[in-house]
C-alpha positions, 0 to 999 in steps of 0.5 A: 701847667704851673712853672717855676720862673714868673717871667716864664708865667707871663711868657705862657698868658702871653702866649694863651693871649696871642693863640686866642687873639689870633683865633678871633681876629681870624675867625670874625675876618673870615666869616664877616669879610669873606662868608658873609654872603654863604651864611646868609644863604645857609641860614635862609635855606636852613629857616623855615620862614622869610625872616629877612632880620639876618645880619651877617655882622652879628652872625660872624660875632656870635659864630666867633663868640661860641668858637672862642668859649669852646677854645677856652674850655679845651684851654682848661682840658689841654692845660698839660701842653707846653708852651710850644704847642699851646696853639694844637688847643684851638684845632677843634674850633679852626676845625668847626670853623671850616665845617660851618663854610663849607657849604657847596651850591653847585646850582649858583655856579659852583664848581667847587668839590670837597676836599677828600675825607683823607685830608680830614683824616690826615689832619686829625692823625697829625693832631692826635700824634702832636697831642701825644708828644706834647703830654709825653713831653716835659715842658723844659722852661728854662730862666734865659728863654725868650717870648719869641722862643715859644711864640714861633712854634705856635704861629706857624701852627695857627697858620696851618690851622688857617690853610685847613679852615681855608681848604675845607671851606667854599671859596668858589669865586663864582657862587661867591660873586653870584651871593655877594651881588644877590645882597646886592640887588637886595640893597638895590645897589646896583652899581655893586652889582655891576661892579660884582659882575665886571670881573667874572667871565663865566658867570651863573645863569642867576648872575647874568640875570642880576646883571640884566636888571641891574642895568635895566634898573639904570637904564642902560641894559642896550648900552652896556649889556655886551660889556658883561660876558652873556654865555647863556644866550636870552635864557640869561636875561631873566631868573628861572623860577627855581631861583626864589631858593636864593636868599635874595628872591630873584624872580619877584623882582625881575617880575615886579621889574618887568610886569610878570614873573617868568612860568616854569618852563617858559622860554625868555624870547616866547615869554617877553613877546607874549607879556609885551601885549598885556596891559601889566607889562612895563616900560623896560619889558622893551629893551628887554625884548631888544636884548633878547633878539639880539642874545638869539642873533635874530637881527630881523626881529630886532629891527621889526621891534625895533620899527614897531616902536618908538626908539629912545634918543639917543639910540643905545650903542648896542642897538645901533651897533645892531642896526650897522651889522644888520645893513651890512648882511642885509645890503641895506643901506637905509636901516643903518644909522647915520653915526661915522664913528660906529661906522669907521670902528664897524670897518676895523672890525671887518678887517680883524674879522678878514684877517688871514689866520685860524679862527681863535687867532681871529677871535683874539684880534677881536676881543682885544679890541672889540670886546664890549661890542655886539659884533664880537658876541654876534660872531663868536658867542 
C-alpha cells in the first residue's frame, strides 16, 4: 500500500519490522529453548537411519528461516492490509509453527491431548472474517498519527498468535523432562539428568529408568534412589526393549551399563538375579539387584544379597535404612547396623507412622519429614 505522508512510510517499515522481529525471536525461542528436545524426537523417528549429526540449534534456525521467507511472501500478497492489521500476515507461519510441535508421544508419559478441531476452525474464521474487514477497510493514515497508534493493534495480535502456537503445541511437562534428560544421558551428563528428574513427581517408566543409571553411573543409586519418586516399583530400574524408539537408545546403555541388555518380557528382579551369575555382568549389577529388592519391599532378599556380598564402606543410607526397618519386623537385633543417628530418626518415624488419624493424614506426616527415605516408599509406595 503506497501512502501519502513519508513519516507514514516509515511508520509502516517500522511496523513490517517489529511484525517480522517479533516472529523470529519468538519462533528461534520456542523451537530452540523449549522444543528442541521434541524435534530431535521427530526428526529421529521420522529418518530411516541413526544419523546422530542432529542439532537442534540449526534446526530451530532453518524452521525459523523457512517460516520467515514464507511471512515475506504473504507480506507481498497481503500488501493491501493497513497498518493495524499488518501482524494477520504472519498467521499461516504462527499457525505452521504450532503444526510442527505438535507432536504427541503418549509412550514417554505424555498425558497431552489435541486441542479439538473447533479451536483450529474458530482461529481460521476469526482470521478470514479479520482479513475482510481489513481489504474492505480503507487505511486512513492521517499526518498527526504516531508509531505507537498502529504498533498496539498489531502487538496484541501477535501475542494471541503466540497463545494459538502455544495451545496447539506439545507442552506436556513430563514427555518434556523424559527428552530433555535422554539428551542428557547422551551427553552423559548425569547431574542434568538428576537435576531433570528432581522435580517431576510422576515421572515415565523411561524416566525412572534415566535416573536409576544416572545414579549408578555416579555411584550413588543405594544413597539417593529414594530421593526421586520410584512408582513403578523394580520394573522402573531399567528401560523396556521398546524404548530403543527413543532418540537416545536407552536399553543399550543400561546394558553395556550392567553387562546385558534387558529381553522383551523378562521381569527386573528375575533378569538381574539371572545375569548376576554370568561372567558379562558388572559391578553395578549388585546395587542393582539391591535396589531391586528393596523397589519389591522384599527385605529378606535384600538382606540374603546383602550377606552373600561384600558390602561397600561406608554402607549407603538407603541400605542401612533397609537393614534398621528389617531388625525391626524381624526382631532381630544383630542384622541392624550400629549408627545412632538412623537409629533415632527410624524412632520419629515410628511415632509419625503411630500417630492417631487417617491414613493420608499419616502419609502426609511422613513425607514431610521423611520423604527421601526408604521407610516412607516401604509404607506408602
Amino acid at each position: 500500500m503506497r501512502y501519502v505522508y513519508p513519516h507514514i512510510r516509515k511508520i509502516a517499515q517500522g511496523i513490517n519490522f517489529l511484525c517480522a522481529a517479533y516472529f523470529v525471536v519468538f519462533s528461534f525461542l520456542f523451537l530452540f529453548c523449549l522444543q528442541s528436545d521434541l524435534l530431535t524426537q521427530v526428526k529421529y523417528q521420522m529418518s530411516s537411519s541413526e544419523d546422530s549429526s542432529f542439532s537442534p540449534f540449526w534446526a530451530a534456525t532453518l524452521c525459523t528461516l523457512i517460516l520467515w521467507s514464507l511471512g515475506v511472501l504473504l507480506k507481498r500478497l497481503l500488501h493491501w492490509l493497513p497498518l493495524r492489521l499488518k501482524a494477520l500476515i504472519w498467521f499461516v507461519p504462527f499457525l505452521l509453527l504450532a503444526f510442527l510441535t505438535h507432536w504427541r508421544f503418549p509412550q514417554y508419559g505424555d498425558s497431552g491431548t489435541m486441542p479439538s478441531p473447533l479451536y483450529l476452525v474458530l482461529y481460521v474464521i476469526i482470521y478470514i472474517y479479520l482479513l475482510l474487514r481489513g481489504y474492505a477497510h480503507i487505511d486512513s493514515s492521517k499526518e498527526h498519527e504516531t508509531f505507537s497508534t498502529y504498533a498496539w493493534p498489531n502487538v496484541l495480535l501477535l501475542i494471541l498468535m503466540s497463545c494459538m502456537s502455544i495451545s496447539f503445541s506439545n507442552t506436556d511437562i513430563v514427555m518434556h523432562r523424559t527428552l530433555r534428560a535422554a539428551s542428557q544421558l547422551a551427553d552423559a551428563d548425569y547431574d542434568g539428568v538428576l537435576e531433570t528428574a528432581r522435580y517431576e513427581q510422576h515421572p515415565s517408566q523411561q524416566l525412572s529408568a534415566m535416573t536409576a543409571l544416572a545414579l549408578s553411573n555416579r555411584g550413588e543409586l543405594g544413597e539417593h534412589l529414594f530421593a526421586y519418586p520410584q512408582p513403578f516399583g523394580s520394573e522402573g530400574l531399567l528401560p523396556q526393549l521398546a524404548d530403543t524408539a527413543l532418540f537416545f537408545n536407552l536399553p543399550l546403555a543400561a546394558g553395556n551399563h550392567i553387562g546385558y541388555k534387558r529381553g522383551p518380557r523378562s521381569r527386573v528382579s528375575l533378569f538381574l538375579e539371572v545375569i548376576s551369575t554370568m561372567p558379562k555382568a558388572k559391578p553395578s549389577v549388585r546395587d542393582y539387584r539391591l535396589a531391586a529388592a528393596l523397589l519389591d519391599r522384599d527385605l529378606p532378599r535384600f538382606a540374603s544379597i546383602l550377606k552373600s556380598d561384600t558390602a561397600s564402606v561406608p554402607m549407603p543410607i538407603h541400605y542401612r535404612e533397609a537393614m534398621l526397618l528389617h531388625s525391626y519386623l524381624t526382631n532381630d537385633s544383630t542384622i541392624a547396623p550400629a549408627d545412632s543417628f538412623l537409629t533415632a530418626d527410624f524412632q520419629e518415624f515410628r511415632l509419625l507412622l503411630d500417630e492417631s488419624g487417617t491414613k493420608d493424614e499419616r502419609e502426609f506426616r511422613c513425607r514431610n519429614r521423611f520423604g527421601a527415605t526408604y521407610w516412607t516408599y516401604f509404607y506408602f509406595h
